[in-house]
C-alpha positions in Angstrom: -41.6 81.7 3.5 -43.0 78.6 5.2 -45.2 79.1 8.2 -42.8 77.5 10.3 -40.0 79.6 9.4 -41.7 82.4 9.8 -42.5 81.3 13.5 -38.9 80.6 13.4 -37.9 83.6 12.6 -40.2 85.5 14.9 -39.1 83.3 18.1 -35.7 84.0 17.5 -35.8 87.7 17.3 -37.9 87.8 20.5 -35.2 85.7 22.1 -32.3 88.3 21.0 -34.0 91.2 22.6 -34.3 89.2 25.6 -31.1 88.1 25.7 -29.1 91.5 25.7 -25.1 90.1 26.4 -24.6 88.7 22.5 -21.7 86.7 24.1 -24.0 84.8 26.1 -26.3 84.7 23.0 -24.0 83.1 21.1 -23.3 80.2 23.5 -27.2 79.6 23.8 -26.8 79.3 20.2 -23.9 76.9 20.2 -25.4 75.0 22.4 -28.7 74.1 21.4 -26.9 73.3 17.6 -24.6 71.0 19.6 -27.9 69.6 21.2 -29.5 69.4 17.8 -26.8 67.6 16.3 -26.4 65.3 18.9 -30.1 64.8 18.8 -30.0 64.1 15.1 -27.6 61.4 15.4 -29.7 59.5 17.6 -32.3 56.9 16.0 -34.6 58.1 18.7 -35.2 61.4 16.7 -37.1 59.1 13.7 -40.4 60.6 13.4 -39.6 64.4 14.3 -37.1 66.9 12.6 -34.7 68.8 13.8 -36.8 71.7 13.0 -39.6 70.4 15.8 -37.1 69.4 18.1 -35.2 72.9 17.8 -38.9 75.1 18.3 -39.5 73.1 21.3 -36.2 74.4 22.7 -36.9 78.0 21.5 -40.0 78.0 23.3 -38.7 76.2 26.4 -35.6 78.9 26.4 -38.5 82.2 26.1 -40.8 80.8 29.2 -37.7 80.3 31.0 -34.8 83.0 29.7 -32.7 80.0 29.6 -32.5 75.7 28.3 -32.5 74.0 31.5 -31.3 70.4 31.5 -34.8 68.5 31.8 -35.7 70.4 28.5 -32.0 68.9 27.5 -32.8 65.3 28.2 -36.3 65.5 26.9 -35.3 66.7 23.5 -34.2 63.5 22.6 -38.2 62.4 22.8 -39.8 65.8 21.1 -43.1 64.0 20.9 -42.9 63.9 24.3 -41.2 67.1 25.5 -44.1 68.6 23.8 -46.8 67.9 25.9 -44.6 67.9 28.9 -43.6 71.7 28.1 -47.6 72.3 27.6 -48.5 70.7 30.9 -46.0 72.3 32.9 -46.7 75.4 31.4 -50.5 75.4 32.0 -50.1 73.9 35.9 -47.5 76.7 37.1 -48.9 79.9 34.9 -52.1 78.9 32.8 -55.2 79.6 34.4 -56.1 77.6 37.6 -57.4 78.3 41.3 -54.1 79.0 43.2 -51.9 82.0 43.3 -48.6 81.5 41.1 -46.2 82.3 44.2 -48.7 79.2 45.7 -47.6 77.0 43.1 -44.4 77.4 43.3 -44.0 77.1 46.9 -45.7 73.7 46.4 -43.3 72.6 43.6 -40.5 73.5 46.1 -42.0 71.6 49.1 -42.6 68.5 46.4 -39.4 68.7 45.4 -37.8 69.1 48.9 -39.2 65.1 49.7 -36.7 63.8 47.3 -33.9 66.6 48.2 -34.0 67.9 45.1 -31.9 70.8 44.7 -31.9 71.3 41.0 -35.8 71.5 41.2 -35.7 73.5 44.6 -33.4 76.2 42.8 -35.3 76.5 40.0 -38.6 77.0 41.9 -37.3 79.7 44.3 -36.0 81.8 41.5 -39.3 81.4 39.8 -41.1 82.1 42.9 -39.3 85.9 43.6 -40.0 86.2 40.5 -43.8 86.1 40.6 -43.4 88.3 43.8 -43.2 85.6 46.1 -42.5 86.8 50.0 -38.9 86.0 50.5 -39.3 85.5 54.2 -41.1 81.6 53.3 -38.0 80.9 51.3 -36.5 80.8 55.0 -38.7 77.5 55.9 -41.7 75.8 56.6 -42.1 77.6 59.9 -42.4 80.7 57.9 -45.0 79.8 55.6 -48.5 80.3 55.8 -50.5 77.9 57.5 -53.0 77.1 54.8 -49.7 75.9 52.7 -48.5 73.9 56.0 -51.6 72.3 56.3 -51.0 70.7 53.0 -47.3 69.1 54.0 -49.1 66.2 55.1 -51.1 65.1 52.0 -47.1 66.2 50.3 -45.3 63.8 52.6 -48.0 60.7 52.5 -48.3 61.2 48.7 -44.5 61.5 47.9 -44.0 57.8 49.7 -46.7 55.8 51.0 -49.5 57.2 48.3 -52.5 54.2 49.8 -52.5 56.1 53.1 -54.5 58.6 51.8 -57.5 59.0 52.5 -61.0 61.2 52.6 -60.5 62.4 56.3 -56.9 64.1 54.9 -58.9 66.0 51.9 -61.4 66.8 54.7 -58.9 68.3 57.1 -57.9 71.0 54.1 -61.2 72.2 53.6 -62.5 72.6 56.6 -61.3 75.9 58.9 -60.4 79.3 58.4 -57.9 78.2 56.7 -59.8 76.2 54.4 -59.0 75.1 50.8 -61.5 74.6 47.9 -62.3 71.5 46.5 -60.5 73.4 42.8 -57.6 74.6 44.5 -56.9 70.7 46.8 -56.9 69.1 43.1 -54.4 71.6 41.3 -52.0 71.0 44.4 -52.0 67.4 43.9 -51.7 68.0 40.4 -48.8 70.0 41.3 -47.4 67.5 44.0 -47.7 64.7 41.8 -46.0 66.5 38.9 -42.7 67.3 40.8 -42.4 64.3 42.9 -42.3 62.2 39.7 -40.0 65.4 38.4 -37.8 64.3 40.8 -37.5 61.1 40.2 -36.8 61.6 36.2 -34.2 64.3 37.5 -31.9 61.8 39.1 -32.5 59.0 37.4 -30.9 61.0 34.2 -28.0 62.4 36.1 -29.4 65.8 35.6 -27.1 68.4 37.0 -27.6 72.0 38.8 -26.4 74.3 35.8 -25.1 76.7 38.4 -22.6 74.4 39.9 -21.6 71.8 37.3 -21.2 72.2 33.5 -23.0 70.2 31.5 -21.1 67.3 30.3 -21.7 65.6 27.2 -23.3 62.1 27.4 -22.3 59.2 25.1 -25.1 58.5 22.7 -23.8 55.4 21.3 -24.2 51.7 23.1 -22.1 50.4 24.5 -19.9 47.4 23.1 -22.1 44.2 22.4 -21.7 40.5 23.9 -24.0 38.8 21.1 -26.8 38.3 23.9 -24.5 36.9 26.5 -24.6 37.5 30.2 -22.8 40.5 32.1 -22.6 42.0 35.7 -24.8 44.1 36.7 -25.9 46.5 39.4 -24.5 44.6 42.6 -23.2 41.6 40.6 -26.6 40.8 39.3 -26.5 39.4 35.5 -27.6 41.6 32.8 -29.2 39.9 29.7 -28.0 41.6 26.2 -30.9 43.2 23.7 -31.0 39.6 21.7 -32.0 37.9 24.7 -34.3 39.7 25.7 -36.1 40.1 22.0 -35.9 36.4 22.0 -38.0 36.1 25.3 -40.6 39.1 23.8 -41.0 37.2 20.5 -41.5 33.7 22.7 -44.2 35.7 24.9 -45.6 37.0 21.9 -46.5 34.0 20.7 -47.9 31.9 23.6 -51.1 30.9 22.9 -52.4 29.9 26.4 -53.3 33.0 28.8 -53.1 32.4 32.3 -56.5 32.5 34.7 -57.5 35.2 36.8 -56.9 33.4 40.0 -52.9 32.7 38.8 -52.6 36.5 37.2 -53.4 37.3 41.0 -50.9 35.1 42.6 -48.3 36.4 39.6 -48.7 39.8 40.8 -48.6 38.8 44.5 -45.3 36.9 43.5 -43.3 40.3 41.6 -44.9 42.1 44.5 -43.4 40.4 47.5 -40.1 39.9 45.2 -39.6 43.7 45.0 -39.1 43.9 48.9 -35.8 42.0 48.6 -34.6 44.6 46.3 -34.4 47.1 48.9 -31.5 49.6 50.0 -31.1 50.3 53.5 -28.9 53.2 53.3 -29.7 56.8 53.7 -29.5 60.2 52.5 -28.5 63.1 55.4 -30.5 66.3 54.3 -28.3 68.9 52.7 -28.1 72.0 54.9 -29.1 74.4 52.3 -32.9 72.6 51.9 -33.2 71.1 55.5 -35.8 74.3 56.0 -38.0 73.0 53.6 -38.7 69.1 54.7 -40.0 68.3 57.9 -40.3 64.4 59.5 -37.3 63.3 56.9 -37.6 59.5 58.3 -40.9 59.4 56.6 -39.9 57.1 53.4 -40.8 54.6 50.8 -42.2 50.9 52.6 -42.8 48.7 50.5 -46.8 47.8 49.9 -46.1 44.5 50.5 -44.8 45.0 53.8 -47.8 47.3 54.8 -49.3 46.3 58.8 -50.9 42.8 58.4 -53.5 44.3 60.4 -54.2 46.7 57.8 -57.1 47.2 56.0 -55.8 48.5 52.8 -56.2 45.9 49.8 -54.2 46.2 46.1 -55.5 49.1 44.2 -57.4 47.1 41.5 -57.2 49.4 38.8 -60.9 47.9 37.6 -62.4 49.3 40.1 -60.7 53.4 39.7 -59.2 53.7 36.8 -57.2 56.5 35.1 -59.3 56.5 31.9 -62.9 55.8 33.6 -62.6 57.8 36.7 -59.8 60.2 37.2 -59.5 61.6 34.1 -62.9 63.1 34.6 -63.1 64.3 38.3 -59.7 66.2 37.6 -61.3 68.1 34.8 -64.2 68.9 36.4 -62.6 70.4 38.9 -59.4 71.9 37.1 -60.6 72.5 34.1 -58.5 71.3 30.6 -55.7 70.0 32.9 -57.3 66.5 32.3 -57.1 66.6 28.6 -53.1 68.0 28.9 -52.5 64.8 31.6 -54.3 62.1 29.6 -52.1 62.9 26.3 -48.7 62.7 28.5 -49.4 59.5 30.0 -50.6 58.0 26.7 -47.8 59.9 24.6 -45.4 58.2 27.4 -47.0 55.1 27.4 -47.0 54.2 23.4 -43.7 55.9 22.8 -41.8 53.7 20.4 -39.5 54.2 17.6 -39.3 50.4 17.1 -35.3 50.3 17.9 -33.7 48.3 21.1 -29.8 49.0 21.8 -29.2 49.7 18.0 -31.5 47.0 16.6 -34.5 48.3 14.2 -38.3 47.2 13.5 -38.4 45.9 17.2 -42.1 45.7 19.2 -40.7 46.9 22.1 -44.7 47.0 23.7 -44.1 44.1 26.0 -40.8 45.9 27.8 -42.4 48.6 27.6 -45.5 47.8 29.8 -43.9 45.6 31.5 -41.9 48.9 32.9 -44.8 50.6 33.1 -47.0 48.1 35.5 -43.9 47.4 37.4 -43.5 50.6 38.6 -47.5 50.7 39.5 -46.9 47.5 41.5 -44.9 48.8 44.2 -47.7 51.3 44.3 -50.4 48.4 45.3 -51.9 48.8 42.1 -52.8 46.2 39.9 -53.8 45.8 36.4 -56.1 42.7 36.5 -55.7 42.2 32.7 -52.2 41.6 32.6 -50.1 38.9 33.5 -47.3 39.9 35.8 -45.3 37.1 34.8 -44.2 38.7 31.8 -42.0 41.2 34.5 -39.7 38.3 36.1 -39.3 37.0 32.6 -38.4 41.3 30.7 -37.0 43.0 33.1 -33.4 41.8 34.6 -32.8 41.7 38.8 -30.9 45.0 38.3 -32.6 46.9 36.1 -35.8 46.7 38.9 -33.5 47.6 41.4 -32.8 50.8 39.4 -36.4 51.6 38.3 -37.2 51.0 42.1 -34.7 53.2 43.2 -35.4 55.9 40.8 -39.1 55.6 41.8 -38.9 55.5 45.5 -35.6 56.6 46.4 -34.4 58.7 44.0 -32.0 61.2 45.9 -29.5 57.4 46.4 -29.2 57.2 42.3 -25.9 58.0 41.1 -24.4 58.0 37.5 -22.8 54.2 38.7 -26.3 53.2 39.0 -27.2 54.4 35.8 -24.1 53.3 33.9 -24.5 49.6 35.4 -28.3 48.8 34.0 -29.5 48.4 30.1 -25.8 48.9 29.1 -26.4 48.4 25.4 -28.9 50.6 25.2 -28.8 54.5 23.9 -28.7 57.3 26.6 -32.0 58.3 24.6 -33.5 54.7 25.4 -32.8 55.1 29.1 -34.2 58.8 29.2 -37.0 57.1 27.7 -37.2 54.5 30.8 -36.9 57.5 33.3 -40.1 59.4 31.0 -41.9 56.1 32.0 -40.9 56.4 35.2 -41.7 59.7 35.9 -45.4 59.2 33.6 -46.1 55.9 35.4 -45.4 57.0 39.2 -47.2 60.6 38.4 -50.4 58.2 37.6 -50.4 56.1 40.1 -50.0 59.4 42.9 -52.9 61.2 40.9 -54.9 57.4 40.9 -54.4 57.2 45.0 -55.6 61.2 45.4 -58.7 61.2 43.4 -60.2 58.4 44.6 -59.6 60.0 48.4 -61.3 63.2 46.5 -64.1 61.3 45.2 -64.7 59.5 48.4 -65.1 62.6 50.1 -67.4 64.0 47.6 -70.0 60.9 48.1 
């Protein structure tokens, strides 16, 4: 017997003697096969087997005694979901400065920016569960106040990340109440992680299992129009998948790069275009996790619209970089969470399986980045090697109004948001755009903290 089916086998005898009702067994069962073959008739699943993709699940289904639907959505990426599961695993119980019932309080106040009530039911029951004291589940008033001294940084963070600052990180560790240096990183770490959680959680449609049943998404694309323009989100024109290869093959083969001095006015010119696509509606707080957000008007502005007064320039990712700078600080001071974050944002970042809406042996790079930097953009950060012309030309008027949505305002995405953007391509492709979100956001949160860290520190 194969190592793997011995692990196999092992895993799935620990999981009947947790699970005592066979009943409920059985549908477990039914449903991760169901998951499994659905997975398998994706193209997205090239590269992995079933026999990865169905471990992962087993081990996602013994941390948590059950397969929640992030796991669900991630399977269709088990590349992916592997790392994710190993990160999330190490930041809420591997070894680290802060008390478990801490970290899941935080998770809960992250996730309480965005109104997230899948993520804030999750957390509380893992929070009693690591002998949490009930009496903070009943708000933020009842909390202690070295946790309420962090709701600033989780507020600023969550929506305007560039007003952070050294004099915030020095207000936590200064006081009786005083953090450490260790234990300020792994709450950002933690912050970061389900604020971008959030964001990947709506922007899939994911569902709270104890209210809704989950409902089978349709894998296939939808019908094709040969390239041809469609309506959109708000009656914005969609390109089709030919199109748009046409315009990465053109872009691939341009000879003549743009200079510096027009790469900045590029980015100036998809920066100041991403304020018209705006929404100006808003979200009441549900009554059932009012307790846990305070100052609710606190949003998303736009980094273009920032004071004119102000003195915040573009992040220039030249000068604090993920790879050159953050990367190390976090490790030094959260040790190995650096090496588990640098191999989810580069697993997310070169993702590809080569496909497009059905279409094989595609180079999807160019979309892909072009996603990725987008996102950073209505950050303030800018990545002074690329030409931000390449967004206007990739991605369609309604597909940035989604990613910006799902990014900024995630709690207004609903499943007509998601049905009206990239409608010939797979529900795996799109849970592949929200991974990007959620990667690309994460980093440019963690990018925005360190450097206040760092600053501090000299």
């Amino acid at each position: 017997m194969s190592k793997l089916s011995q692990k196999k086998e092992s895993s799935m005898k620990m999981m009947a003697e947790l699970v005592m009702d066979q009943h409920f067994a059985l549908e477990i069962q039914t449903e991760m096969m169901e998951l499994l073959r659905l997975a398998s008739f994706d193209t997205a699943m090239r590269g992995r087997t079933r026999s990865d993709t169905h471990m992962f699940f087993i081990d996602a289904f013994l941390q948590n005694n059950r397969l929640d639907h992030i796991t669900q959505e991630m399977g269709y990426h088990p590349t992916y979901l592997d790392i994710f599961l190993r990160t999330q695993h190490f930041i809420l119980r591997g070894d680290g400065p802060l008390p478990y019932d801490y970290r899941h309080f935080i998770a809960i106040m992250a996730a309480g920016r965005h109104q997230c009530s899948y993520l804030i039911n999750h957390q509380k029951q893992e929070f009693i569960l690591q002998g949490g004291d009930q009496n903070w589940l009943r708000g933020l008033s009842h909390i202690p106040q070295k946790l309420r001294d962090l709701y600033e940084i989780n507020k600023i963070l969550a929506h305007r990340p560039w007003l952070l600052n050294k004099t915030h990180i020095q207000k936590l560790t200064k006081g009786s109440d005083s953090w450490s240096l260790a234990e300020v990183v792994h709450a950002i770490v933690l912050l970061a992680h389900f604020h971008s959680l959030s964001s990947f959680v709506f922007g899939c449609g994911v569902n709270d299992e104890v209210e809704e049943k989950r409902e089978p998404k349709n894998l296939s694309p939808t019908k094709q129009n040969n390239g041809n323009a469609k309506p959109g989100a708000n009656g914005w024109s969609e390109v089709g998948v030919e199109t748009l290869m046409e315009r990465m093959k053109s872009l691939s083969e341009r000879s003549e790069e743009p200079s510096e001095s027009e790469r900045a006015k590029r980015f100036e010119r998809v920066e100041v275009q991403g304020v018209e696509i705006s929404s100006l509606e808003t979200t009441p707080i549900k009554p059932s996790i009012g307790q846990f957000v305070e100052d609710p008007s606190f949003i998303y502005e736009d980094f273009a619209r920032r004071d004119e007064t102000s003195d915040i320039p573009t992040f220039r990712v030249q000068d604090y970089s993920w790879d050159d700078h953050g990367y190390s600080l976090v490790n030094r001071l959260y040790s190995d969470v650096g090496n588990l974050l640098d191999e989810k944002f580069k697993t997310a970042y070169n993702l590809t399986y080569y496909t497009m809406g059905g279409r094989k042996d595609v180079d999807t790079s160019r979309f892909r980045r072009a996603i990725w930097n987008y996102i950073q953009c209505m950050y303030g950060i800018r990545h002074d090697d690329y030409d931000y012309g390449e967004v206007n030309q990739l991605l369609e008027r309604s597909l940035k109004a989604f990613i910006k949505s799902v990014c900024c305002f995630p709690e207004r995405v609903t499943k007509v948001d998601y049905d009206r953007v990239l409608r010939e391509f797979k529900h795996s492709e799109k849970v592949h755009v929200n991974i990007m979100v959620l990667e690309a956001r994460m980093q440019a949160e963690l990018l925005y903290a360190l450097r206040a860290v760092m600053r501090y520190m000299t």
